[in-house]
C-alpha positions as CSV (number, residue, x, y, z in Angstrom):
1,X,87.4,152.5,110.2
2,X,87.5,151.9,114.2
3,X,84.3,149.9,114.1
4,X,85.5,147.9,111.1
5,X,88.5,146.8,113.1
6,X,86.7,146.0,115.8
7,X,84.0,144.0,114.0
8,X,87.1,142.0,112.3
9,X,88.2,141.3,115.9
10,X,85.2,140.0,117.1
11,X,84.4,137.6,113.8
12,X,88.3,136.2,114.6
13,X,87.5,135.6,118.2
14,X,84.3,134.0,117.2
15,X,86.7,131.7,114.7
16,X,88.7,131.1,117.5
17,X,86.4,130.1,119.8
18,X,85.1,127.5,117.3
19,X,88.2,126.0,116.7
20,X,89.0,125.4,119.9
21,X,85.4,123.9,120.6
22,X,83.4,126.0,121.6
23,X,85.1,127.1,124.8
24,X,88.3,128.8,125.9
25,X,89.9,130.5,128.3
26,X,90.2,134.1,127.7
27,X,94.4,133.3,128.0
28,X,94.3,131.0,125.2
29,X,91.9,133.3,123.5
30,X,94.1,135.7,123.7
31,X,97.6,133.7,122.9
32,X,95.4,132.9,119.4
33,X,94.7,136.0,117.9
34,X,97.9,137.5,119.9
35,X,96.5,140.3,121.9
36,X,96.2,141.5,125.1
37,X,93.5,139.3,127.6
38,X,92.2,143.1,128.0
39,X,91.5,142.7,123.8
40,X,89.9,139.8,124.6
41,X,87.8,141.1,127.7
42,X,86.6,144.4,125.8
43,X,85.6,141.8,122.8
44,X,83.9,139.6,125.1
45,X,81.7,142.0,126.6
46,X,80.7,143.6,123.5
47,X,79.8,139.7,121.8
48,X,77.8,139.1,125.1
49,X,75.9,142.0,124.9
50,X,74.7,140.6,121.5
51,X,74.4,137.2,122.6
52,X,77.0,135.8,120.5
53,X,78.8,134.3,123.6
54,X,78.7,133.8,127.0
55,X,81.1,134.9,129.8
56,X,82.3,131.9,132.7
57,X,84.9,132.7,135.7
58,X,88.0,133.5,133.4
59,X,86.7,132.1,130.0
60,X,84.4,132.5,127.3
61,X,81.8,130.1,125.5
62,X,80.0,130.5,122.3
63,X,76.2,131.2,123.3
64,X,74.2,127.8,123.2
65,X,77.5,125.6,123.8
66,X,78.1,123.9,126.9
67,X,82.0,124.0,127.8
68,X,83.3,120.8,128.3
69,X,83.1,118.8,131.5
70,X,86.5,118.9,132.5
71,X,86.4,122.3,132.1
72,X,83.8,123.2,134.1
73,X,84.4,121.6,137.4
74,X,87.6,123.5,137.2
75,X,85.5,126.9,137.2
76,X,85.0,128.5,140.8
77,X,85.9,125.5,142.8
78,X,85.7,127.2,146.0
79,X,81.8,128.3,145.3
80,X,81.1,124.5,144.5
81,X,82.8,123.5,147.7
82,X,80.9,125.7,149.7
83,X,77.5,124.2,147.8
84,X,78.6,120.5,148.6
85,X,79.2,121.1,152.0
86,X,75.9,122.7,152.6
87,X,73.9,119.7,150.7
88,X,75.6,117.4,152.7
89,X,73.9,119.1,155.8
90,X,70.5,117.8,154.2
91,X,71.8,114.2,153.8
92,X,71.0,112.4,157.1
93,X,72.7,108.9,157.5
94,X,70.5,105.8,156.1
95,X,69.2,108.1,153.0
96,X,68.4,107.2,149.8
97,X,69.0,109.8,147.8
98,X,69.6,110.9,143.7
99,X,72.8,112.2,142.6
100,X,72.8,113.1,138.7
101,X,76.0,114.2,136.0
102,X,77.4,117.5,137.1
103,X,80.2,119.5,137.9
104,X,78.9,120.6,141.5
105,X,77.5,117.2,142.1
106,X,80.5,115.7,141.6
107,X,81.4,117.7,144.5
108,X,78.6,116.6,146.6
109,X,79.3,113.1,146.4
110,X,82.8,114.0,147.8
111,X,81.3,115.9,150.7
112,X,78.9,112.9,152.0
113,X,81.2,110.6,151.8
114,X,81.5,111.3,155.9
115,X,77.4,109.5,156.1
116,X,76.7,106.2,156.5
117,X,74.6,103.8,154.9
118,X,73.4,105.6,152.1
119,X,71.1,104.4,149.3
120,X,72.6,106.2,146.6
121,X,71.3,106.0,142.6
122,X,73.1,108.1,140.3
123,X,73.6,108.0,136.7
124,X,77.2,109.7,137.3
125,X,79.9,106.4,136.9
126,X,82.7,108.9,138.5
127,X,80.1,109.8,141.5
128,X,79.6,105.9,142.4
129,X,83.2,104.9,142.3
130,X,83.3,108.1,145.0
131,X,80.6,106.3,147.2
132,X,80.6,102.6,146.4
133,X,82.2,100.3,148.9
134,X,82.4,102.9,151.5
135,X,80.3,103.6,155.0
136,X,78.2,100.5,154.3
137,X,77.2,102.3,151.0
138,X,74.5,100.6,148.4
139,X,75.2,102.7,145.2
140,X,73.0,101.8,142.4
141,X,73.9,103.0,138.9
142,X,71.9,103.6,136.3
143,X,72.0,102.0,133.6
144,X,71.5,102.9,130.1
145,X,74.0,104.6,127.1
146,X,76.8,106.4,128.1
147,X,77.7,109.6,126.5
148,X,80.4,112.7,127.4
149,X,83.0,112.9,128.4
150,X,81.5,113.4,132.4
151,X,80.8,109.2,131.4
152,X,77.3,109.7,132.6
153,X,74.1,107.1,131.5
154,X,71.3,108.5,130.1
155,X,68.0,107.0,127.9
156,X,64.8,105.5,129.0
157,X,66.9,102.2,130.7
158,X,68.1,104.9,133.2
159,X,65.2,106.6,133.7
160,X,63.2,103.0,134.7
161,X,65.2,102.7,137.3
162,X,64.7,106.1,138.8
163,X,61.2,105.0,138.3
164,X,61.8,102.2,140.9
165,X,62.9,104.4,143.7
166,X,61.6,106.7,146.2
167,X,64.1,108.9,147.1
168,X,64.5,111.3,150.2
169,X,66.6,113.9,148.6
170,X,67.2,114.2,144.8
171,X,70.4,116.7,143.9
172,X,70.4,117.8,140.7
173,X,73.0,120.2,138.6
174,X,72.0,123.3,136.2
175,X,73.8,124.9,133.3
176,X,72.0,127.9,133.8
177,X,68.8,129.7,136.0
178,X,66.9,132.5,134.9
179,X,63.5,134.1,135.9
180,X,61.3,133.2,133.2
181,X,62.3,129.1,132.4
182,X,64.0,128.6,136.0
183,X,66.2,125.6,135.7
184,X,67.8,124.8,132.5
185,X,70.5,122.6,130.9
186,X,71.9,121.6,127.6
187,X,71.8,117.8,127.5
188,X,68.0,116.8,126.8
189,X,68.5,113.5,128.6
190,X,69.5,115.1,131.0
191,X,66.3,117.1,131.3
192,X,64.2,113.9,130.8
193,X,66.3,112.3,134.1
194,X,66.1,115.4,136.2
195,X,61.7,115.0,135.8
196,X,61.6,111.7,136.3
197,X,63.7,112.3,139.7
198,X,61.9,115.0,140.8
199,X,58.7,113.0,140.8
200,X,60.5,110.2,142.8
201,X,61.6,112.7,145.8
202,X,60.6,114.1,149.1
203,X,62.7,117.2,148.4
204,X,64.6,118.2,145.2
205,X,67.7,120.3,145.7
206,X,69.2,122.2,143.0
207,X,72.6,123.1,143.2
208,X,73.6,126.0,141.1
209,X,76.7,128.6,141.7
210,X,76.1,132.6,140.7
211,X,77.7,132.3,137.4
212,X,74.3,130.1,136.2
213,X,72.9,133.2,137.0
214,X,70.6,134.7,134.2
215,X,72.2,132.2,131.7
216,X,70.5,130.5,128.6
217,X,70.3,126.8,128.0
218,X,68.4,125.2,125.9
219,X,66.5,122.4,128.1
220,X,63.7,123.1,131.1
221,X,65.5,120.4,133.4
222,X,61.6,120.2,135.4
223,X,58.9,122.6,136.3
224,X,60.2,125.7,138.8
225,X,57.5,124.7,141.2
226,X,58.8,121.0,141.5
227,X,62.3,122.3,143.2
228,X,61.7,122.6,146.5
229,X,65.3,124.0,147.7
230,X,68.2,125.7,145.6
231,X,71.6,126.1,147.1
232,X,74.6,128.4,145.6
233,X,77.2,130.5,146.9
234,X,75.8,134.0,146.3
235,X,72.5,135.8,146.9
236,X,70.7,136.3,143.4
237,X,70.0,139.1,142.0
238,X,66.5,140.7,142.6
239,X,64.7,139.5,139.4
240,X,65.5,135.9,140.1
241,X,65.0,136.1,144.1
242,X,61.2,137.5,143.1
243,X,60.7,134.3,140.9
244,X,62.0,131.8,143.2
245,X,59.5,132.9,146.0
246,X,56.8,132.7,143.4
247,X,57.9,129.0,142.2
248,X,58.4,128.4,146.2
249,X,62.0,127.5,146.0
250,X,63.6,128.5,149.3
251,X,67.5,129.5,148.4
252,X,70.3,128.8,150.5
253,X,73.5,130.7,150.5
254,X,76.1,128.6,151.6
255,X,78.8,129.6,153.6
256,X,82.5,129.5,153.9
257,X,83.4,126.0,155.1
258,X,86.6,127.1,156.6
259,X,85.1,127.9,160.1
260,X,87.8,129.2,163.3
């Protein structure tokens, strides 16, 4: 009888989950079915050790659904902070450099806006009203369909004129890391952006903060062995460190910005 209970709970916080698109916090999770956010917790750890769902910083997303934009750049600000500010040690003045759609990008772009006279592609519309018309800025954006609500440009249009550039740096975002595919996203234009920026760059930085960790998404963003240097806010875990130094990505842990 207890594991008939619990097996109706989990079906309704499944149905909940789908109803409110995918992705919730565990507080509105709970307000739904009307229990406890400890219900939801114990329910949550038991559907993601089926892989019916994945756990974020305070929330909960079906497995193989990417939370919404808007809801992700609200998850561990602080950790995406401490990312931006340690890309923006790699950005010297005078770069050109390759900003694409993503949560922690979209704090990169706010943490070089200190450089000057940066050549700046992105297909993020948000990230080039950050840099345009500022410091002597060129910002070229990408053109090409717009989709999501993160009003980022994807198709083969964009992608030509990555082709066209030769950039110093390329930053790219993940949805999720693990040891055997390495980087990995949901959008597949995305994926088809993030390769053709790789192959236009000096050095392609990843920027990925611990809760990518171990993840599953469905795209390989570019080969492991093309990522030259990924930064986050926490040391990985053992698996993932022993397949970064095999793909030769160097990690950086960046560190508190708020310095005495």
């Amino acid at each position: 009888m207890r594991h008939g209970k619990a097996s109706h709970r989990q079906f309704e916080l499944i149905e909940v989950l789908r109803r409110l698109g995918g992705s919730a916090r565990n507080a509105e999770i709970a307000q739904a079915m009307a229990v406890s956010e400890e219900t939801v917790r114990r329910l949550v750890t038991t559907l993601a050790g089926e892989g019916k769902v994945d756990r974020l910083h305070g929330g909960t997303v079906l497995a193989g659904i990417e939370p919404g934009f808007f809801q992700r750049i609200a998850q561990n600000p602080d950790g995406k902070r401490k990312i931006a500010a340690a890309v923006a040690d790699e950005v010297s003045d005078g770069m050109c450099i390759f900003l694409d759609v993503g949560t922690t990008t979209s704090f990169v772009a706010e943490a070089i806006r200190a450089r000057q006279r940066l050549y700046v592609v992105t297909n993020s519309m948000p990230i080039a009203q950050t840099l345009a018309n500022h410091n002597d800025n060129r910002v070229v954006l990408a053109g090409g369909d717009v989709g999501g609500e993160e009003r980022g440009t994807y198709g083969p249009f964009a992608a030509e004129v990555l082709r066209r550039h030769a950039f110093d740096i390329s930053v790219l975002s993940a949805n999720a890391v693990n040891a055997r595919h390495g980087i990995l996203v949901f959008n597949p234009d995305e994926a088809d952006l993030a390769r053709v920026a790789v192959a236009q760059s000096h050095q392609a930085i990843v920027t990925a903060d611990h809760e990518k960790f171990g993840r599953k998404a469905p795209q390989i963003a570019c080969a492991p062995e093309d990522v030259d240097l990924l930064v986050t806010d926490r040391a990985p875990p053992k698996e993932l460190a022993d397949a970064f130094r095999r793909w030769g990505i160097a990690v950086r842990i960046a560190k508190d910005t708020h310095r005495p």
